[in-house]
C-alpha positions as CSV (number, residue, x, y, z in Angstrom):
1,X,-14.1,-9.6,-1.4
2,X,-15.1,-7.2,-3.6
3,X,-13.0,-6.6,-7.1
4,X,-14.2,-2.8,-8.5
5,X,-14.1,-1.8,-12.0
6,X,-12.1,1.0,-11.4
7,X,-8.6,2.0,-10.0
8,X,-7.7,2.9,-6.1
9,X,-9.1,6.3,-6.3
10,X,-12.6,4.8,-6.0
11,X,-11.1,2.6,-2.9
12,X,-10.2,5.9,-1.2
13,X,-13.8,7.2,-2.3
14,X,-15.2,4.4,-0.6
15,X,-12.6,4.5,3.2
16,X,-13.4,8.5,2.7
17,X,-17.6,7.4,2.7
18,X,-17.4,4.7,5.5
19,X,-15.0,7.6,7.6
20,X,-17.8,10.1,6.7
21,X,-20.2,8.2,7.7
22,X,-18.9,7.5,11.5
23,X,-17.4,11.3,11.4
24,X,-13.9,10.3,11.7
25,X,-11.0,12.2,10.2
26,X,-8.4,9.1,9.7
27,X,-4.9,9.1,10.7
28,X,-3.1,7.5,8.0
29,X,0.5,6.3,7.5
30,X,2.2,5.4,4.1
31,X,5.0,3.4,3.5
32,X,6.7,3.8,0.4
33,X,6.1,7.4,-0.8
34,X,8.3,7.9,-4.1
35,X,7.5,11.7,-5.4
36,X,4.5,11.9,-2.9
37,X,1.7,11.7,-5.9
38,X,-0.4,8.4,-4.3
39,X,0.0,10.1,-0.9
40,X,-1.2,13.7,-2.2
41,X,-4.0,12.1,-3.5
42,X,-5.1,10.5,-0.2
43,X,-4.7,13.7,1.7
44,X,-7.4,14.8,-1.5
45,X,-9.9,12.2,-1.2
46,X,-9.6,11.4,2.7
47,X,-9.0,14.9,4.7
48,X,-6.9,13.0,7.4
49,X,-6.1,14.5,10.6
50,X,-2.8,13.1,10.4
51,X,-0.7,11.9,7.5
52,X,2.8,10.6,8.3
53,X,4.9,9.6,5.0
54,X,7.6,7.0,5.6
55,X,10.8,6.6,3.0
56,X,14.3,5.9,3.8
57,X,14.6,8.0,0.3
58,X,18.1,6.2,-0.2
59,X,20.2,4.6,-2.7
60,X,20.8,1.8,-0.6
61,X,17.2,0.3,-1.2
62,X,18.4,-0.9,-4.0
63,X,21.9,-2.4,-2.8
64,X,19.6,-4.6,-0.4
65,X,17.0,-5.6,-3.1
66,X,20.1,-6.5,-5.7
67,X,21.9,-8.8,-2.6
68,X,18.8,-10.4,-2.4
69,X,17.9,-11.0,-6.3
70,X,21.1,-10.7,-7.9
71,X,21.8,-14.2,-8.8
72,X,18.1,-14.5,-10.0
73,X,18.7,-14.5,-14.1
74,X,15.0,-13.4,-14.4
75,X,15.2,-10.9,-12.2
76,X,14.8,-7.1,-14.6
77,X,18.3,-5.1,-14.1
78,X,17.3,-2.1,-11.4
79,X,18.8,0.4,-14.0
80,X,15.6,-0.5,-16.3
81,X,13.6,1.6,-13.6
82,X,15.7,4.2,-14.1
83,X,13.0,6.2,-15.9
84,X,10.5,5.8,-13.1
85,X,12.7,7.1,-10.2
86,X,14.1,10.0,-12.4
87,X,17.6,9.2,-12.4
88,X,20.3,6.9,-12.1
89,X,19.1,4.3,-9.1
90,X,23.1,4.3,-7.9
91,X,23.3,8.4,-7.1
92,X,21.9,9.8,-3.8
93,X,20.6,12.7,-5.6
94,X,18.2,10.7,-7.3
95,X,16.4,10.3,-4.6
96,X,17.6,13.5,-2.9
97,X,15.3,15.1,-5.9
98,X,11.8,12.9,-5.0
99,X,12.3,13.6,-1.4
100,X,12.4,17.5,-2.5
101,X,9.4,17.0,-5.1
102,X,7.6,15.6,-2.2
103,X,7.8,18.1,0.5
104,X,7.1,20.7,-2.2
105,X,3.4,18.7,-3.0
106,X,3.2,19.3,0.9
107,X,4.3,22.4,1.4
108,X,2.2,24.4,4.2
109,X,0.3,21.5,5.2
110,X,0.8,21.2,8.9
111,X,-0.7,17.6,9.9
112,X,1.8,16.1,7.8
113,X,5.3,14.2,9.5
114,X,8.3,12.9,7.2
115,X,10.0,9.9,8.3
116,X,13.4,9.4,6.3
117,X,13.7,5.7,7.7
118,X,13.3,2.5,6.9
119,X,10.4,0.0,7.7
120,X,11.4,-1.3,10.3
121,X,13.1,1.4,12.1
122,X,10.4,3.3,11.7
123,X,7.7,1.3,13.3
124,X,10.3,1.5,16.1
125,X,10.3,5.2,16.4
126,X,6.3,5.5,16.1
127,X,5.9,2.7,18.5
128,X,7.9,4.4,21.2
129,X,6.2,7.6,20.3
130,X,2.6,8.6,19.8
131,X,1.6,5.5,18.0
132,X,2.3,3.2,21.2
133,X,-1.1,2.6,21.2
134,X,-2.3,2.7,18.0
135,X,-4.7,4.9,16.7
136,X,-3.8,5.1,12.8
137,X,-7.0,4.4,10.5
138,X,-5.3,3.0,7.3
139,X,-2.0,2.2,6.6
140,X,-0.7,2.0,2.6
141,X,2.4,-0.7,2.0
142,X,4.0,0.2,-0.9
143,X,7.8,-0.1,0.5
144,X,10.4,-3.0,-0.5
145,X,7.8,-5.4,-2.0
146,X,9.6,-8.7,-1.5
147,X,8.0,-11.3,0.5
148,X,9.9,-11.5,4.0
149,X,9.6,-7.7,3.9
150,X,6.1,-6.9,3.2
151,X,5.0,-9.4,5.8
152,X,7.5,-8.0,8.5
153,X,5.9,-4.3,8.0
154,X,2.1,-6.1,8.2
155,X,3.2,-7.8,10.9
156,X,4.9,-4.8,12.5
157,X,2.5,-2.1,11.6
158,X,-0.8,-3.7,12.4
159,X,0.4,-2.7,16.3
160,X,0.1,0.8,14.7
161,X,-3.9,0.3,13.7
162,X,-6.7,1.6,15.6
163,X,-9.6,-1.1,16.5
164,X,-11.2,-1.3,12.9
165,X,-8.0,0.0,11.1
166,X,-7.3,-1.4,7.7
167,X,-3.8,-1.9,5.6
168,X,-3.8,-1.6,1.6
169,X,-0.9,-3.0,-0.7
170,X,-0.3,-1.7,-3.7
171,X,1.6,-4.2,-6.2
172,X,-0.5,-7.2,-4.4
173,X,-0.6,-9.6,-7.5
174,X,1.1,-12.4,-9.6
175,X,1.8,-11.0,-13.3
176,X,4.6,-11.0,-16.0
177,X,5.9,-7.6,-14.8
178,X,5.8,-8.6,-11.3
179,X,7.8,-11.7,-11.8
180,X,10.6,-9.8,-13.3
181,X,10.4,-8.1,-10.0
182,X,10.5,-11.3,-7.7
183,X,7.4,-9.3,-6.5
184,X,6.1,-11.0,-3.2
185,X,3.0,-8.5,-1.8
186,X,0.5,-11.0,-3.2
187,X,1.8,-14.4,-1.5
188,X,2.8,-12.0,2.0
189,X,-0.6,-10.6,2.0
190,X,-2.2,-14.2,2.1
191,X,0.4,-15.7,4.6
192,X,-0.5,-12.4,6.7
193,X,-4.2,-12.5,6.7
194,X,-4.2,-16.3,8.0
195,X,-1.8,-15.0,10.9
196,X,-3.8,-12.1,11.9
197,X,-7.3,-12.6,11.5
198,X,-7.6,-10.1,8.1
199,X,-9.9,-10.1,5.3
200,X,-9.4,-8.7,1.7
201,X,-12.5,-6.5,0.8
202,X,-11.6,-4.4,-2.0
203,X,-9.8,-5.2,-5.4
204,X,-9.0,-2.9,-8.1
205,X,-9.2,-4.4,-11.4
206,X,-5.9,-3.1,-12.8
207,X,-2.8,-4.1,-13.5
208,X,-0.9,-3.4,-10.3
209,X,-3.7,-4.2,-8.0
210,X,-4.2,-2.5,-5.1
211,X,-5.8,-4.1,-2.1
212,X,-7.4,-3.3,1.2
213,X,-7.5,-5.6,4.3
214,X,-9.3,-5.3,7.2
215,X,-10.4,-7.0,10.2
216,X,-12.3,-9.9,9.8
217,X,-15.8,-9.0,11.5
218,X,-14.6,-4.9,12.3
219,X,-17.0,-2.3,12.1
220,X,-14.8,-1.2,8.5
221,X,-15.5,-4.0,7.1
222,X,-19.5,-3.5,7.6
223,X,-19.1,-0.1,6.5
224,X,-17.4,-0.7,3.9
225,X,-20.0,-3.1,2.6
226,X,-23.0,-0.7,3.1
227,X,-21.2,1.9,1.1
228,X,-20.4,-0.1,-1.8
229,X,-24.0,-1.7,-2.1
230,X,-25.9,1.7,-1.4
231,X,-24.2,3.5,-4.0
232,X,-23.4,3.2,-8.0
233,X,-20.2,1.4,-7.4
234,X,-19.8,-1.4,-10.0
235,X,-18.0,-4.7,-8.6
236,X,-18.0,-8.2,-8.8
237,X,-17.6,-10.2,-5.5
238,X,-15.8,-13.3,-4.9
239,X,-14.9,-15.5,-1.7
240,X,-12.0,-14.1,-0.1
241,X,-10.2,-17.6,-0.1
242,X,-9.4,-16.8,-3.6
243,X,-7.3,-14.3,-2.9
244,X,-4.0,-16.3,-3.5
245,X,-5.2,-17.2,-7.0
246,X,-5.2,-13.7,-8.5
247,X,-3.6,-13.3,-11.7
248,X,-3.6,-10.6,-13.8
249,X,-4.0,-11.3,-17.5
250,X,-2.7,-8.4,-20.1
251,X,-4.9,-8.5,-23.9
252,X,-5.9,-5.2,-24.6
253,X,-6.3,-4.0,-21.3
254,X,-5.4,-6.1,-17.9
255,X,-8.1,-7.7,-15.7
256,X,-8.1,-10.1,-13.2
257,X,-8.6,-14.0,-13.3
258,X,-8.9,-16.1,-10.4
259,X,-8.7,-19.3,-12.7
């Protein structure tokens, strides 16, 4: 796996090279879309054919993550993120408001499908439609990022990927802000890729890493490497079974440790 000195722009530099390269337009499907800002900026840097963005944008979210963390004593109150969602987590039009800000960043765009769901009912509905048999290029997890939930939508969604189709997590790493999260993308992205076969190959070196998994073996992966190596992409490579120790350590700036 390779960890780049740089932030998941350059990741989607690198997917939009290796698609490029094999003339593909990707189909892509993002879970977890907030205001729409991460998924604009893949419609940017990857020109997909098809971009379907998938949010329950609901107050409830948060109902479920306090039932499940309430009784945790170092678990951050919700009302702390307050700033970050835009308004009060508790009140519909919170969320009403992202869901709005979205569709505007989209507006006119025609290969792009809203799916005001939930996780799991979604991959329902996309199964049953025209993702029965896969076909989606890259899939980005950012949804509910506790543990039994991030590996139910890898598990779920990797039905949804095309032959050489490749997931990336955002939040997939153990540090002192994602503790007071109960943050579990990390430890569910290590169970998952010893279940199905997957391989991390890119890191970004930041604080809320972001990571991409693909196949083990999969023509992505190969392309991946030959893009990163022919190019001025700076990185330093480490065996993938390392994964499960990242850490990130916060001085002046965060960076990764694998110690």
């Amino acid at each position: 796996m390779k960890v780049l000195i740089g932030g998941r722009d350059l990741i989607y530099q690198i997917l939009g090279a290796s698609f490029a390269s094999i003339s593909k337009k990707p189909r892509i499907i993002e879970m977890g879309v907030h205001s729409g800002k991460n998924a604009i900026r893949m419609h940017e840097l990857l020109a997909p054919a098809e971009m379907v963005l998938v949010d329950s944008w609901s107050k409830d979210i948060f109902d479920d993550y306090m039932k499940s963390n309430g009784h945790r004593s170092w678990i951050a109150d919700p009302s702390s993120f307050s700033s970050y969602f835009g308004g009060p987590l508790n009140e519909q039009s919170t969320f009403d408001r992202l869901l709005e800000e979205c569709q505007g960043r989209f507006a006119g765009r025609q290969n792009i499908r809203f799916v005001l769901a939930n996780t799991r009912d979604a991959a329902a509905s996309l199964k049953a439609g025209d993702g029965a048999l896969g076909g989606f290029d890259l899939i980005y997890v950012d949804a509910n990022h506790q543990y039994e939930t991030v590996l139910d939508d890898l598990l779920e969604y990797q039905d949804l990927l095309s032959a050489d189709g490749c997931f990336q997590l955002n939040d997939c790493c153990h540090s002192v802000e994602g503790v007071k999260q109960n943050l579990g993308v990390l430890e569910a992205a290590v169970k998952f890729c010893k279940m199905a076969d997957f391989v991390p190959a890119l890191l970004t070196n930041t604080d809320f890493t972001d990571v991409l998994l693909v196949k083990r073996g999969s023509k992505m992966k190969e392309l991946i490497d030959q893009i990163v190596t022919m190019n001025d992409v700076s990185f330093v490579e480490l065996p993938p079974q390392l994964l499960g120790a990242l850490v990130v350590r916060s001085g002046r700036r965060a960076n990764l440790s694998f110690i």
